[in-house]
C-alpha positions, 0 to 999 in steps of 0.5 A, a space after each residue: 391560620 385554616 387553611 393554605 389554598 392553590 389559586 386557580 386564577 394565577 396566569 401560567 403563561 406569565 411564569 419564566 423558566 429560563 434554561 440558559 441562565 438557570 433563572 425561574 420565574 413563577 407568579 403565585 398568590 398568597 391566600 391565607 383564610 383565618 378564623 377569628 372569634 368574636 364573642 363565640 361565634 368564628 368569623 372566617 377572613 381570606 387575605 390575600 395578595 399576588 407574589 412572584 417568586 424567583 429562583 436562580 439555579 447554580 449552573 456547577 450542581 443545579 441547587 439553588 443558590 438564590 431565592 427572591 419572593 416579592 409580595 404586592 404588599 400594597 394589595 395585600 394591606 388594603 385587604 388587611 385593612 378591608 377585613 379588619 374593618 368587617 372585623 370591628 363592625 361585626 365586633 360593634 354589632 355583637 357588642 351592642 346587642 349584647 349590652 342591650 340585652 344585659 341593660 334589659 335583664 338588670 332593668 327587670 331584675 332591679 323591677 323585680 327587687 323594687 316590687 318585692 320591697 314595696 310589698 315587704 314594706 308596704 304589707 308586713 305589720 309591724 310587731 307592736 301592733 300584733 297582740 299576740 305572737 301566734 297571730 305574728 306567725 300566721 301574719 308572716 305566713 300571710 304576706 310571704 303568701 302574697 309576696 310570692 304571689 305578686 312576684 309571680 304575676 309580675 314576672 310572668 
């Protein structure tokens, strides 16, 4: 919970003040804003919902002995079940972009290890066919030489 808002929109002329029975009467409306985090990123909701509120005064010292709060709880549920639906649609969005972008970076990732084993499998010599162990070690040289050459022209 954020914040605690007065309402503007509450008609006072509604509000009972009766000072023959010491009964009060107001008529408020709840508002409550939330911030909600969804993958990092804060989605503020308001619910709200109209609420009276009555109080009766003990006539012998004027302290209140009985308090009634009446909230309109069907309001008040749709307006959860409105903000709970943007909630899980804004929910569904980021989810589905992110498990794109995550299929897309383990598809270039896998490209890149399939491309880096063709060219370790398709240009180290094997060693028999090597005469001499100086001519393997400049071999070797040769094809990391090429492996990094071919991968930095396929990522980029």
């Amino acid at each position: 919970l954020t914040q605690f808002v007065s309402s503007e929109h509450v008609n006072r002329e509604d509000n009972v003040i009766d000072a023959d029975s010491n009964d009060v009467k107001l008529n408020l409306e709840f508002k409550a804003i939330l911030d909600v985090l969804i993958f990092g990123e804060v989605k503020s909701i308001e619910l709200h919902a109209p609420v009276t509120i009555s109080a009766k005064f003990d006539i012998s010292d004027n302290l209140i002995s009985a308090i009634d709060i009446k909230f309109d709880c069907e309001i008040l549920l749709s307006n959860m079940i409105a903000n709970a639906r943007s909630l899980v649609n804004t929910l569904i969005k980021k989810a589905t972009a992110l498990s794109i972008r995550v299929a897309k970076y383990h598809e270039e990732q896998s490209a890149s290890a399939l491309a880096v084993a063709q060219v370790l499998t398709r240009n180290i010599p094997s060693l028999h066919s090597l005469g001499s162990l100086g001519n393997t070690s400049l071999s070797l040289c040769s094809n990391l030489s090429n492996v990094f050459s071919s991968l930095n022209s396929t990522t980029a």
